[in-house]
N, C-alpha and C positions, 0 to 999 in steps of 0.2 A: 397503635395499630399493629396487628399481627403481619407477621413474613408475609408474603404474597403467597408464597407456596401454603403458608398453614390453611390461611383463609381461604384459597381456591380448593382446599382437600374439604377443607367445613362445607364449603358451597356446596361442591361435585359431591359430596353424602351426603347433603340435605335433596340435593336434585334424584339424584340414582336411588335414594328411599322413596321419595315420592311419584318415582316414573311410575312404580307396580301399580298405583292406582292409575296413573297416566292410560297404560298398558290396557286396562279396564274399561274406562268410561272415555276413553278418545279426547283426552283433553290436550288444547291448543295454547298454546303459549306466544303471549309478544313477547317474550326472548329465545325465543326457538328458531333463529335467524344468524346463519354462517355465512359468512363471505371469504374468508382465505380459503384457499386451498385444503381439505382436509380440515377442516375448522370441526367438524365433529367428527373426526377418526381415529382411533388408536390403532395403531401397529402394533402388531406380536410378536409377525417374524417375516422375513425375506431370506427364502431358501434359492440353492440353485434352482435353475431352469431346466427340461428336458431340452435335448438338442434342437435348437431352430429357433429360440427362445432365451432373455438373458434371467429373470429371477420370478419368483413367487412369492407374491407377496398376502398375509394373512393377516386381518385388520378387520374391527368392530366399526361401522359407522350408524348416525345418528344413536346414540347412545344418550344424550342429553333430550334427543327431540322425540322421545317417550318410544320408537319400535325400533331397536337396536337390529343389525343386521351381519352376521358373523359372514365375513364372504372372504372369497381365495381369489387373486389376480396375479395373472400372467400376464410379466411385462419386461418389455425389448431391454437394451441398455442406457438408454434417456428417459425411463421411465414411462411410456410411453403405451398401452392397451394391447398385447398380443393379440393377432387377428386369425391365429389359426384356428382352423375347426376342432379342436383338440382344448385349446385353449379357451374357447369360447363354451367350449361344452362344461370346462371344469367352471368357471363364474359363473353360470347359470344354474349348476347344478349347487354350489355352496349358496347361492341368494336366497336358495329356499328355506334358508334357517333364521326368520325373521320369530324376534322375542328370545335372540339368543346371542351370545358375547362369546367372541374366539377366547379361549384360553392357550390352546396350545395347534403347532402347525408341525406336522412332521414326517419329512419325506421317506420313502419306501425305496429301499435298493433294488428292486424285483419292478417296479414301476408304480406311478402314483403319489396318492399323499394321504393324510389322517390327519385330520382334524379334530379335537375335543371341542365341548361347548357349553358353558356357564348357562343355563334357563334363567329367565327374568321371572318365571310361574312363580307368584308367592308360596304355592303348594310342594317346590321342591325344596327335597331337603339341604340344611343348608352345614356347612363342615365348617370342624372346629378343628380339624385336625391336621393342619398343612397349611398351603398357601392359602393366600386371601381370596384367589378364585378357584374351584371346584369344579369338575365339570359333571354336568349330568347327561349328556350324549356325546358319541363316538362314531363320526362317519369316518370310513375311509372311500376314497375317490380313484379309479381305475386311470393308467395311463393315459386311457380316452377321455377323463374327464366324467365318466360316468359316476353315479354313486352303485357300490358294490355293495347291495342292497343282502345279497346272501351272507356276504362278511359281517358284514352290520347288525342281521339280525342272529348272527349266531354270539355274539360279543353280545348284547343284552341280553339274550338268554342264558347266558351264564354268570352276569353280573346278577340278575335276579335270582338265580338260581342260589351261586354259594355264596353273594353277600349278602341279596335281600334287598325288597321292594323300595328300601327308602337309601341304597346306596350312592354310594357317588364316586368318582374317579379324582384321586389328590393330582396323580401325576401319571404321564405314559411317555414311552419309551419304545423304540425300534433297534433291534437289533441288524447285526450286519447279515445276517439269512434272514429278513425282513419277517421276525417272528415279531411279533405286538406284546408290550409289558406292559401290566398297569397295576397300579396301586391304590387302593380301592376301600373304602369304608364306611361307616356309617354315623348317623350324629349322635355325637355325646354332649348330649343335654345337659352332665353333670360336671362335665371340665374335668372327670376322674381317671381319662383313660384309658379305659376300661371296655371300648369297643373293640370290635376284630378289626384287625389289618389285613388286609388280604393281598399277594402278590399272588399276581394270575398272566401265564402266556401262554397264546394264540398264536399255532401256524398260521402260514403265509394263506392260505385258505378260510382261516379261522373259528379251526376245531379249538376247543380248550385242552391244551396237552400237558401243563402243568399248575396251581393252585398251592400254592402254602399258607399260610398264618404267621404271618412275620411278629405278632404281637408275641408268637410261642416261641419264637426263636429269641426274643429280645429278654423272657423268662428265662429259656435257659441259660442266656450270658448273665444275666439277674441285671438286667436293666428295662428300666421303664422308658417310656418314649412323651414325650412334649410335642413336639411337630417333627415331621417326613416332609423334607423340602423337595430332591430329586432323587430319581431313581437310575440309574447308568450303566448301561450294560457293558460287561467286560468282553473283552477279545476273547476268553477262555469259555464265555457260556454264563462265566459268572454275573454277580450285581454288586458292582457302587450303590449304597445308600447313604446322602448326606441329612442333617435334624440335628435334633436335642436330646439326646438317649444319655440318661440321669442312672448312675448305678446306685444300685441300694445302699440309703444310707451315707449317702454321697449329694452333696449341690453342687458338685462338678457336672461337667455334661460332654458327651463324645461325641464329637464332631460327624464323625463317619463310621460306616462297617460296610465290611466285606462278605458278599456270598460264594460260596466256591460254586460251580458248575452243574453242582447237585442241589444247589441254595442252601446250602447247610453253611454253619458261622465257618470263616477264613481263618484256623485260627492262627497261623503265620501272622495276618497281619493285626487281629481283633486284640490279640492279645497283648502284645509292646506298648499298643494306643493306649489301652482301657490302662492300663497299667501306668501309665505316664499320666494320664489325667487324675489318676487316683491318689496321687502321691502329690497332686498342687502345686506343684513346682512353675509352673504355668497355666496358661489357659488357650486355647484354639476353638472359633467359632468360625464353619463357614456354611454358607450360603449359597454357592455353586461350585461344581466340580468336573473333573474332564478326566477319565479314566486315559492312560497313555498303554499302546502295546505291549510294552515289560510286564504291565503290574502295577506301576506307580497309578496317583492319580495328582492332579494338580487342582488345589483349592482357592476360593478367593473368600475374601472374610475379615477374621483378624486373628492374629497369632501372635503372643506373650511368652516370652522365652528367656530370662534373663533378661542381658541387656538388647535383646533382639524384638522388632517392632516388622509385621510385616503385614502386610495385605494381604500374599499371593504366596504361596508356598507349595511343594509337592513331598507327599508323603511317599516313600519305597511301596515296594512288596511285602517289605518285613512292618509293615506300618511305623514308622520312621523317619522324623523330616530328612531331607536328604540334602547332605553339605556340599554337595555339585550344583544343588539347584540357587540361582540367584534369588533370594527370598527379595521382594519387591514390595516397597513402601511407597505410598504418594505421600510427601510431605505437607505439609499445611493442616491449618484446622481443622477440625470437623464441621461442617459437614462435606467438605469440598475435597477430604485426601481419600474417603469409602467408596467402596463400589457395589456396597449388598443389599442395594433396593433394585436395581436393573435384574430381570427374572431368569437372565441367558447374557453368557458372554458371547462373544465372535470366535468360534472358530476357526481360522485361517489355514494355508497349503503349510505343510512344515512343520506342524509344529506349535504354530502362532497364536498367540490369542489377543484379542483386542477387550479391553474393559471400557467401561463406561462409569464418569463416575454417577453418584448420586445426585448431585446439584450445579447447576450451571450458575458461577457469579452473575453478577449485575454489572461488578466493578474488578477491575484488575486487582489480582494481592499486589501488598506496599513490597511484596518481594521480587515481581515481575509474574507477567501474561505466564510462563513457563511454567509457574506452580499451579494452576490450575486449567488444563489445556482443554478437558474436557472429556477425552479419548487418550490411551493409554494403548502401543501397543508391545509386545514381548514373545521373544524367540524362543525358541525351545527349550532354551536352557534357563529360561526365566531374567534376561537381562534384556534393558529397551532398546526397542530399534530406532536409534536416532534415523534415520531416513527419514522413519512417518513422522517420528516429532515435529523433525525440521517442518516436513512442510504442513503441519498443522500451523507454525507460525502462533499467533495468540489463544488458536482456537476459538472454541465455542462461548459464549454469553448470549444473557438474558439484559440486554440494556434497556426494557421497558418497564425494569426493576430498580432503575438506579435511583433514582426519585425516592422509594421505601428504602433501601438501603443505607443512605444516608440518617437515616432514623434509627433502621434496625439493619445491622450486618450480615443479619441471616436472611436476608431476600433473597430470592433465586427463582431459577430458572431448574428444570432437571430433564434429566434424562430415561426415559424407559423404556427403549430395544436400540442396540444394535448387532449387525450381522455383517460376519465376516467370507465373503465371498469367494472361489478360489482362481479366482481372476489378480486377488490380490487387496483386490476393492473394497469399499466398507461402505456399509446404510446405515445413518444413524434417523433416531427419532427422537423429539421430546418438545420440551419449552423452553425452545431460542428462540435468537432474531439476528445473530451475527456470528458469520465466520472469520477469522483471520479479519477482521476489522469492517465486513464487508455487512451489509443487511440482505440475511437469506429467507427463504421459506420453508421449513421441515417438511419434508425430511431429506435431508442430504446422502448424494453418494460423492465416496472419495476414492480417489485413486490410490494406488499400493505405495505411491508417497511421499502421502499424508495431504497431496494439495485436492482443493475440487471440484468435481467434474462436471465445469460447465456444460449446460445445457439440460440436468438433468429433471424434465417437468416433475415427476411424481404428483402427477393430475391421475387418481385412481380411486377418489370414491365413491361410495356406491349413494347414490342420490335415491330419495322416496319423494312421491309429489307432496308437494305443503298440503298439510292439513285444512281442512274449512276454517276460516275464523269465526268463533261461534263468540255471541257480547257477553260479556260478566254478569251472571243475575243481580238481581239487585232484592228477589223476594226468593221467598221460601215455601213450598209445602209443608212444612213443619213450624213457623211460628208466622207470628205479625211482626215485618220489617220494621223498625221505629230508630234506627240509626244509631244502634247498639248492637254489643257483639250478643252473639246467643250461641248456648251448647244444648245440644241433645244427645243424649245417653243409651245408646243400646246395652241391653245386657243380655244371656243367655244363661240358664242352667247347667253349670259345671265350665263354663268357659268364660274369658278374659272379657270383662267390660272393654265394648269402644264409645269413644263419646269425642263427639264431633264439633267441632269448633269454627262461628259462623266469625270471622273476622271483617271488620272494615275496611283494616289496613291491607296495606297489597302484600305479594309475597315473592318469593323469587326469581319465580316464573313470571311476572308482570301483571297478574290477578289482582284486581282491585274493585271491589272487595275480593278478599280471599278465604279461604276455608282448609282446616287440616285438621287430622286424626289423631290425638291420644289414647297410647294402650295402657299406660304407666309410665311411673319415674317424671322427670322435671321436663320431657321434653317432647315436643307434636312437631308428625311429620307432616309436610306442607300437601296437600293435595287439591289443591286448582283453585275452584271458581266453587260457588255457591250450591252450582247447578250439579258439580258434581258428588260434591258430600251429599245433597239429595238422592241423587242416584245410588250410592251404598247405603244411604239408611233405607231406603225400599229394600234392597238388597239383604240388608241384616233383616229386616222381616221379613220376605219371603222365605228368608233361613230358619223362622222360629225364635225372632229374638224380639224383645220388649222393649221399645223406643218412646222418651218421651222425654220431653222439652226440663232441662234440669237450669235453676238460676247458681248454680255453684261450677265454679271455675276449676277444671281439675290441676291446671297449673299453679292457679294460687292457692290448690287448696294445698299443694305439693312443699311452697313458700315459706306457709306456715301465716301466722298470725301477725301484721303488721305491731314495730314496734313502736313505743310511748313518744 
């Protein structure tokens, strides 16, 4: 049997491919039924609060139960529903983006906040070139809580404008004169590269006041680009950018670059890096990054140096690891000592930064609870603050893992956001069930430390009423039932066969019989009940497409020929 985490990523992509038709024909599910807390919510981000108010919290719910709802909550310091009219104005105005996934949450020094948003529309387009979520809209929300409907609509008009009707947003950024950065592209169908990159900022009002072509900048260092993770604004005006920027002629790859003020290459620092990596001497990949006010920036990832192993490192101004800085290693195996699956570190008062690792044990290491705590925090100078250690005590586990563990080592539990408060505090999220020895419910706040803060509910999400229970068909307007699977075929002129798959068996949704979609390759996406594959093959004919009852399996025809 697979990791628990492998097989719940299989699940959750089998479920999240199949919601778009969910989305479509309103299909109900007997396992579309949560009971913990947050049982179908993902956290993004928990920012501070405006005064009167303790955090902000931005979080996707019902995402498994087919209409995902990207919504923003204000809430006290036990977790608990801000009841200001301010507050109450801003969740009501984010709940309107239902068929949508928060990607990013990011407050405004001027007042407010910006939210990106991942579309569930099979029609949007979809990026190859960054993170694994993209976003295709861009609200920002006024200190009222309002949607700032002017901002908003001048930010799509210029996204269509200079990148084009089928663009999308990798990543965005706020500047400390709360200018708006984003990083902006389009889909590369061919894996070559070979689209525009587009870096574009928005005054505080959200005129377009600058635009460049970072793919053109990355020509003239003569480096090609693989993925654009963040984008980071400098104190000076400038941009952090971290990714995989491949120099010609090189399988080396550079970690980060630098834009000077005018966005043109840094080359103080572009150049010592590119130059170091060229020469193989080592290797440095990171993941997230934290520009500091000198110039430096501090990286999390991994970094290869001789006899030097580290996590967490900070490069100078002159782009240069820097020998003051504590380079910081979580010891142990992998997957339990990385931290470059968590999308955002914690930024704390000082200095600070809090990581998360990638995976929460099941079981203590045979070295002791200390080698894998969970949460990681470090001072400015990159050394750890035993404070928080201490009272993290054993930390975080996944003990409902322990049971697969025993089989397979790599069982776990993980983590994906936490946020570093300037109270001192910390939010964490993911898949546990125990602190410091104790059976908790996610998402945890902790004190500045490391022990925590009893009483904190984090009861905040966003409920939709249950769907109708509608019965699993048992016939079909396209064939005669006879207690065999059957496919019918649509095809179209110049476009991708779909052929629909009438199954007996149940599916993961709890459809029994069940029914799901093959476009190609060895594998069908699950999409419900009987009654709804009927519903898209009407659909593909009213679109002009040719449907009819086919006795050949496209999976087995995929299998091949059974052998002697």
């Amino acid at each position: 049997m697979q990791a628990l985490r492998n097989a719940g990523t299989v699940l959750l992509a089998l479920a999240l491919g199949g919601a778009a038709f969910a989305e479509e024909d309103g299909i109900w599910s007997p396992n579309d039924q949560f009971h913990e807390p947050n049982g179908d919510c993902e956290l993004v981000a928990v920012l501070p609060a405006p005064k009167g108010a303790w955090g902000v919290v931005g979080h996707t719910c019902n995402r498994l139960n087919g209409e995902p709802v990207g919504s923003v909550v204000v809430i006290d310091a036990q977790g608990k529903r801000d009841t200001s009219r301010a507050s109450v104005a801003l969740e009501a105005a984010s709940d309107r983006d239902r068929m949508k996934e928060l990607v990013q949450l990011l407050a405004v020094p001027s007042g407010g906040y910006l939210a990106t948003y991942s579309s569930r529309d099979e029609k949007a387009p979809r990026g190859e070139s960054g993170p694994a979520s993209v976003a295709h809209e861009l609200v920002r929300h006024t200190a009222a809580g309002a949607r700032d409907d002017a901002f908003n609509s001048k930010v799509r008009a210029a996204l269509l404008d200079k990148v084009g009707a089928s663009s999308f947003i990798i990543t965005a950024e706020v500047d400390a004169k709360s200018r708006l950065i984003v990083a902006a592209s389009t889909p590369d169908e061919n894996y070559l590269k070979q689209v525009p990159l587009w870096l574009l900022r928005f005054t505080p009002a959200g005129t377009l006041e600058r635009a460049e072509r970072f793919d053109s900048v990355l020509s003239e260092l003569r480096l090609g680009w693989y993925v654009l993770k963040q984008v980071r604004a400098r104190a000076d005006g400038g941009l952090f950018l971290s990714g995989r920027f491949q120099p010609e002629g090189s399988r080396s790859e550079v970690p980060v670059l630098a834009l000077n003020a005018q966005w043109k290459p840094e080359t103080r620092f572009n150049t010592p890096l590119i130059s170091w990596v060229m020469k193989g001497e080592g290797g440095i990949e990171l993941s997230l990054i934290a520009p500091r006010p000198d110039g430096s920036v501090v990286g999390v990832g991994s970094l290869v140096q001789g006899e030097t192993r580290a996590d967490v490192m900070r490069l100078t101004s002159g782009g240069r690891l820097d020998p003051t800085y504590k380079t910081f290693r979580q010891e142990g195996e992998y997957p339990q000592g990385r931290f470059m699956r968590v999308s955002e570190m914690g930024l704390g008062p000082g200095g600070s930064l809090v990581l998360a690792q990638n995976s929460i044990p099941a079981m203590d290491p045979p070295e002791g609870p200390w080698r894998a705590p969970g949460l990681v925090r470090l001072k400015a100078d990159g050394s750890v603050d035993a404070r928080f250690q201490k009272g993290l005590g054993a930390g975080l586990r996944y003990r409902k893992a322990a049971a697969e563990a025993k089989r397979n080592p790599d069982a776990s539990g993980f983590l994906r956001m936490v946020a570093a408060m300037p109270d001192g505090s910390v939010v964490v999220d993911g898949l546990f069930d125990e602190f410091a020895g104790q059976p908790v419910t996610p998402p945890l706040r902790l004190a500045a430390d490391g022990t925590r803060v009893a009483g904190f509910q984090a009861r905040f999400e966003t409920v939709l009423p249950p769907k109708k229970q509608v019965p699993n068909a048992t016939t079909s307007a396209f064939f005669k039932a006879d207690g065999n699977s059957h496919f019918v075929e649509c095809t179209r002129p110049g476009k991708m066969t779909e052929t629909f798959l009438y199954w007996m068996q149940g599916d993961i949704w709890g459809h029994t019989p069940s029914c799901a979609v093959h476009l190609g390759g060895s594998m069908a996406t699950p999409a419900g009940a009987w009654q709804h594959c009927d519903a898209r093959v009407r659909r593909a004919q009213a679109q002009g497409a040719t449907c009819v009852e086919t006795k050949q399996d496209p999976l087995a025809r995929r299998r091949g020929p059974a052998g002697p």
